[in-house]
C-alpha positions in Angstrom: 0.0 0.0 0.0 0.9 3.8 -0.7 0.0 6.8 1.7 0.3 10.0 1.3 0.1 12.0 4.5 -0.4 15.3 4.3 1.3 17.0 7.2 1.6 20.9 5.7 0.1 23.1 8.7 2.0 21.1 11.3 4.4 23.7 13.0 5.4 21.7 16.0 4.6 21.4 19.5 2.0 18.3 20.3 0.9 17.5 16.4 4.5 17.9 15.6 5.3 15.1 18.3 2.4 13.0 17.1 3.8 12.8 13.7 7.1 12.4 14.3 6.1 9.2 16.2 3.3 8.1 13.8 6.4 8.2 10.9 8.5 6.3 13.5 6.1 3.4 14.0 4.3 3.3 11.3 6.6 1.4 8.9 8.0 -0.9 11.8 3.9 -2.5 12.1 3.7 -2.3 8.4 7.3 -2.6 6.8 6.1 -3.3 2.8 4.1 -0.3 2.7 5.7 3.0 1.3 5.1 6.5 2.5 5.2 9.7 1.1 5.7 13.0 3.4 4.7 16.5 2.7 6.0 18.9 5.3 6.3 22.9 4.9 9.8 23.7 4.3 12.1 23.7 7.4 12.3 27.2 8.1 8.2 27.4 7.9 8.1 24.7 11.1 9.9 24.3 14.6 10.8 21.0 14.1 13.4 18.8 12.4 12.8 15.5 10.0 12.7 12.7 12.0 14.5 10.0 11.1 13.5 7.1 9.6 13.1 3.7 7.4 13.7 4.0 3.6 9.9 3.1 3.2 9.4 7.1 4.4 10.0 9.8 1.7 9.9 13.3 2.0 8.3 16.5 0.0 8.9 19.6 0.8 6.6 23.0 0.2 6.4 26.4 0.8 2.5 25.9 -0.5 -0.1 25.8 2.7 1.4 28.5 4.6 -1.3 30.4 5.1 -5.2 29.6 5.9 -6.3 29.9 2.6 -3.3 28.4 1.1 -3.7 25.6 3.2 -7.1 25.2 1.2 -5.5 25.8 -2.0 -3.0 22.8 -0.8 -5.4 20.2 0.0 -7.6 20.5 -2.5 -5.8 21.4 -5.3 -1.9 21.0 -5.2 -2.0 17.9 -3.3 -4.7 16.3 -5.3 -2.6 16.4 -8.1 0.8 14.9 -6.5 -1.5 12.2 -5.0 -2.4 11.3 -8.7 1.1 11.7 -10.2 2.2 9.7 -7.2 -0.4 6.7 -7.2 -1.2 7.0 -3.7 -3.9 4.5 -2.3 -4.8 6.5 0.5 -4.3 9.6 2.1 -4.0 10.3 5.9 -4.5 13.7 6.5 -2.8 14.6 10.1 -3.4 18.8 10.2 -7.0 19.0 11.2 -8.1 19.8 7.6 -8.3 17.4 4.4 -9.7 18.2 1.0 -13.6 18.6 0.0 -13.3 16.2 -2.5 -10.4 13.8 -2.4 -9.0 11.8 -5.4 -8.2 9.0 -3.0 -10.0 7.7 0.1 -9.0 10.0 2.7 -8.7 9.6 6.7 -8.8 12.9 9.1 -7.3 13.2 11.9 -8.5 16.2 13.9 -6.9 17.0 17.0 -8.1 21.4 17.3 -10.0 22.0 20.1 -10.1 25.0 20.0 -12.5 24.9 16.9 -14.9 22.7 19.0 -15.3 24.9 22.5 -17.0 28.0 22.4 -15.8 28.6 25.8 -12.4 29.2 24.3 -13.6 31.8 22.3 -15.1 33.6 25.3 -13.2 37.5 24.7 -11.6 36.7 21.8 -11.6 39.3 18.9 -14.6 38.9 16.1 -11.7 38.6 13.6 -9.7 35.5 15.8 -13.6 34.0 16.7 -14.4 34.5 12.7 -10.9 32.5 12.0 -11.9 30.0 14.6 -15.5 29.3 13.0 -14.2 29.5 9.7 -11.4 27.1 10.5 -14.3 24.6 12.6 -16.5 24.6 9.0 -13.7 23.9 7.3 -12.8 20.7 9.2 -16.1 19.8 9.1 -16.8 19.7 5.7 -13.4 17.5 5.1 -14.6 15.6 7.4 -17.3 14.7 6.1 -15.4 14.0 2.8 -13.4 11.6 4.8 -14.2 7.7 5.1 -12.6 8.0 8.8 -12.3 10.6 10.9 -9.5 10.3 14.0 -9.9 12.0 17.3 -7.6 11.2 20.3 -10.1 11.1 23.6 -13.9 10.2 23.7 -14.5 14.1 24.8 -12.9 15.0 21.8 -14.9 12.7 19.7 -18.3 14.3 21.9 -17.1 17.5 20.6 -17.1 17.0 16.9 -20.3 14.8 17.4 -22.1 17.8 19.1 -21.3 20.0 15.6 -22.1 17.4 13.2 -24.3 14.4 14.2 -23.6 13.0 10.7 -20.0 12.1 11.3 -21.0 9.8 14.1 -20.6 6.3 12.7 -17.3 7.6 10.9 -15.4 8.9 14.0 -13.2 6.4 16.3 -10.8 7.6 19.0 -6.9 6.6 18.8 -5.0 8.0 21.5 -1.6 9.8 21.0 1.5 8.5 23.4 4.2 9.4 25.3 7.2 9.9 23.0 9.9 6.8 22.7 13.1 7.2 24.8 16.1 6.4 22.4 18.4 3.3 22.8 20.9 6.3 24.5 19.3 8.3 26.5 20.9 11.9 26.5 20.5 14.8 28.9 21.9 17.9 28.4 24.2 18.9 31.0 22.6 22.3 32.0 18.9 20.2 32.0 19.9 18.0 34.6 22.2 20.4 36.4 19.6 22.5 36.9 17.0 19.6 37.6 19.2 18.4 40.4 19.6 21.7 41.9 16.2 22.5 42.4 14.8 21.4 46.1 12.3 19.3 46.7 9.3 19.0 46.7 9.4 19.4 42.8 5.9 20.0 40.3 6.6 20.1 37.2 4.1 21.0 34.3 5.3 20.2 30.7 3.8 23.0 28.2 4.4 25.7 25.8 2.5 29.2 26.8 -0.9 29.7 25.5 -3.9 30.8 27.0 -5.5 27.7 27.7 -2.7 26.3 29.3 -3.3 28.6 32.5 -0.1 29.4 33.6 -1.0 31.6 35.8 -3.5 29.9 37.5 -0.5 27.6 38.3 1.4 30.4 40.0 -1.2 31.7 41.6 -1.6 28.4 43.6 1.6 28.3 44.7 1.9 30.7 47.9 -0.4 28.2 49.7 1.8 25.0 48.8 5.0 27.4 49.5 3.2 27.8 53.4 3.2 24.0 53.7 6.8 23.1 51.7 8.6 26.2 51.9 11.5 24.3 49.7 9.1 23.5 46.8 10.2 24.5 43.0 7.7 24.8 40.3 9.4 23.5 36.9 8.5 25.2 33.5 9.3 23.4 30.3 9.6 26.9 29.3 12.6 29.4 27.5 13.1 31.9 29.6 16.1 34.1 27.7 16.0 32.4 24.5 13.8 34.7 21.7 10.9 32.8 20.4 8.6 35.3 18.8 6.6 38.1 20.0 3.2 35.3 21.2 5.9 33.6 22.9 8.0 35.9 24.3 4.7 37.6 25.8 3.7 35.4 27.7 7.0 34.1 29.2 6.7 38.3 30.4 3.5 37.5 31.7 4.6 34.5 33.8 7.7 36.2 35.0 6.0 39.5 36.8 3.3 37.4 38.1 6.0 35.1 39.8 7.4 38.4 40.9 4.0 39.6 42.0 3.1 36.5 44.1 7.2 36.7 45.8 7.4 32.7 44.2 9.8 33.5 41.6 13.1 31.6 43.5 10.8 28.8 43.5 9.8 28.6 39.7 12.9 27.3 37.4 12.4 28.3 33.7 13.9 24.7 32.3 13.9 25.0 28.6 12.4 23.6 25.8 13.0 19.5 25.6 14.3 16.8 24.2 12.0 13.9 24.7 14.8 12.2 26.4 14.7 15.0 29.0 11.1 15.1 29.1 11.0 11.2 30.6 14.3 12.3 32.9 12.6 15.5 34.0 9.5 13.6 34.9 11.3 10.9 36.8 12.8 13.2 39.0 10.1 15.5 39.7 7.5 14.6 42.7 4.2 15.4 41.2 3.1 16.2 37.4 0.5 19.3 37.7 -1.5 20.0 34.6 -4.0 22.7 35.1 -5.2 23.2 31.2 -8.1 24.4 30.5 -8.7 22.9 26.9 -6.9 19.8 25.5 -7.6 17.7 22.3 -5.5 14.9 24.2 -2.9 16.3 27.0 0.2 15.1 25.9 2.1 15.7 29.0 -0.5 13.6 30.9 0.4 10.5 28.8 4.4 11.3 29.3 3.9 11.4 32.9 1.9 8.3 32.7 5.2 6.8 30.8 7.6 8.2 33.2 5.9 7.3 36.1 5.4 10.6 37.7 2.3 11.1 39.9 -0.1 13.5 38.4 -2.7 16.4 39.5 -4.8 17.7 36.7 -7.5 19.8 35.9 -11.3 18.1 36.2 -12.0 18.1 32.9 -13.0 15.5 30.6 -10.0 15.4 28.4 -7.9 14.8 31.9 -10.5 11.6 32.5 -10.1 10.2 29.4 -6.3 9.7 29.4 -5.3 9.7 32.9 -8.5 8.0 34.8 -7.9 7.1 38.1 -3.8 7.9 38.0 -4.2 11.2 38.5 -6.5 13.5 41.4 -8.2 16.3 40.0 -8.7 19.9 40.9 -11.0 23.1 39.7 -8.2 24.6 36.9 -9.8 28.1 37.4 -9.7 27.8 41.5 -5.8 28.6 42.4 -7.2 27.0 46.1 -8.3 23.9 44.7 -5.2 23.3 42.8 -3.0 23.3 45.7 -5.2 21.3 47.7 -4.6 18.2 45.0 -1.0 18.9 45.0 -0.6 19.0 48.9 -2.8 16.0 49.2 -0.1 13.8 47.3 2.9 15.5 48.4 4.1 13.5 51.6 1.8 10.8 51.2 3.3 7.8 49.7 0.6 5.8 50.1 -1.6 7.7 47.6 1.9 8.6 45.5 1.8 4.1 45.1 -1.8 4.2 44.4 -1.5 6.5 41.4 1.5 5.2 40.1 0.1 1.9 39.9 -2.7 2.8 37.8 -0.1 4.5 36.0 1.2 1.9 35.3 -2.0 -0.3 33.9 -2.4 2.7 32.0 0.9 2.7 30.2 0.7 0.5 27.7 -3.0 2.3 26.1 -0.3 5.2 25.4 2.3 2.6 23.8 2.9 3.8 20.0 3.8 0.3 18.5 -0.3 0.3 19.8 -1.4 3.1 18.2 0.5 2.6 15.0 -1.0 -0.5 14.6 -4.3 1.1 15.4 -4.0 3.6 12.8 -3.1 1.0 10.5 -5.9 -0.9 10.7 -7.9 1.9 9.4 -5.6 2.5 6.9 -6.4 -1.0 5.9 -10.2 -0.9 5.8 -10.4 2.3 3.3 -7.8 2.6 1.1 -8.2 2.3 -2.7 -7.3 -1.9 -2.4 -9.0 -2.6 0.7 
């Protein structure tokens, strides 16, 4: 079999890590099949090309860069390589697919965002016009799609709740945590500065946005600082390094509200990482806190999960559906209640075991030789030659 998957519109960040897997695993369940990449060119993404089998090939294109080129992409441009190619299927992994494939086409659809009009609650009519226009859009692919992929059953809800039509069509196949290589490496400075930090250490693995609530984090920390006066808070965040102006804003924001609350000595700014520090970070912190607000999956609750690191998390379905009973649960808007559920497991080893036991049954749902296979069993049922 030959897919095409369409992965112009993936910048990095959780749909970058997805792929990057996906392309990992993928040829290892089904080594005969071949696969053909398109990507935005490298300076257009955060990201490098992961590396893989020979069965992988990569295309690279400056086309899709925008939102309406993106449309122009899909259901033009790509249309027309997917002929010239002889494709038998093709996976679409960047929320929006064409209105009228060539091939059989499968969707996976992993924006939020597009489904939660709490989001969009004092947004700007031009970034809640985007968001609808960018929700219709996925919905009509969708619904030009023989499969449609979400990653949690809230997720799935969501879509559902917009288009009853796509019911029979959607199934849920989770994401994982990211593999650890043969090698494990750690950067000196990561673990140095890992190590120095006192305990009691929470750690929350995310990139700024909005929805990730931040500040909510910080503002729940006084109360835990009363009780564990040595604790450190630990950002997978830059601190010094320039991003952009989004990013760079709200690493501002985080920093005078540390300063504002007197908890900046106990937040460490750790740095964007590798996902061999991501599973060392996590094994050496105390307690994984995730207080976002709105999740298509919650990545950072499945690497927790595959480190082993006992997790709080906001009470919100997305949380449920990938963490279940390995994680307690707090209010993500109520700074009180957040420390609460992180007090309650630290110095209690009893309900530390508990967790990471379930954690453990848990584990191997997030496995990604599982969810390769997975996705390649729907492959199977709607290509061209199925």
């Amino acid at each position: 079999m030959h897919i095409v998957v369409d992965a112009v519109g993936i910048r990095g960040h959780g749909g970058a890590a997805v792929l990057c897997e996906l392309l990992h695993w993928l040829p290892d369940v089904r080594p005969n099949w071949q696969w053909h990449v398109f990507l935005l060119e490298r300076n257009l993404r955060e990201f490098d090309v992961p590396r893989v089998n020979e069965k992988v090939v990569f295309e690279f294109t400056r086309h899709g860069n925008s939102g309406m080129g993106r449309l122009l992409w899909v259901n033009s441009k790509l249309q027309k390589r997917v002929r010239e190619i002889g494709a038998d299927l093709i996976f679409s992994v960047a929320n929006v697919g064409a209105h009228n494939p060539v091939v059989p086409q499968v969707l996976l659809v992993h924006q939020y965002n597009a489904f939660d009009s709490h989001i969009t609650v004092g947004y700007s009519f031009l970034k809640r016009f985007r968001i609808d226009f960018l929700r219709r859009q996925i919905l009509s692919s969708a619904k030009a799609s023989k499969a449609v992929i979400v990653q949690t059953e809230s997720m799935r809800d969501r879509v559902k709740k917009f288009e009853p039509s796509l019911s029979g069509r959607i199934q849920v196949i989770p994401s994982g945590y990211r593999t650890i290589t043969t090698n494990p490496t750690v950067r000196k400075d990561v673990e140095e500065k890992i190590l120095a930090s006192s305990c009691p250490r929470l750690i929350y693995v995310s990139y700024p946005s909005e929805h990730k609530n931040h500040l909510n984090l910080l503002r729940s920390l006084p109360e835990m600082i009363k009780i564990w006066p040595s604790l450190n808070l630990i950002l997978t965040l830059e601190a010094d390094l320039y991003q952009n102006k989004r990013y760079d804003s709200f690493i501002e924001e985080i920093r005078r509200t540390s300063i504002s609350l007197d908890v900046g000595k106990n937040v460490v700014f750790l740095g964007i990482l590798t996902p061999d520090e991501v599973y060392y970070a996590l094994s050496n912190c105390d307690v994984m806190v995730f207080p976002s607000l709105a999740e298509s999956f919650g990545l950072g609750l499945a690497e927790a999960l595959g480190a082993g690191c006992p997790i709080a998390a906001s009470n919100l379905p997305y949380a449920h559906d990938v963490a279940n009973g390995a994680a307690v649960y707090f209010d993500p808007k109520d700074p009180g209640s957040m420390a609460r559920s992180c007090l309650s497991l630290l110095g209690n080893p009893l309900e530390i075991e508990k967790l990471k036991s379930e954690g453990r049954r848990l584990k191997l749902n997030y496995s990604y030789d599982n969810i390769a296979e997975r996705f390649a069993r729907v492959f199977e049922s709607y290509s061209v030659t199925a």
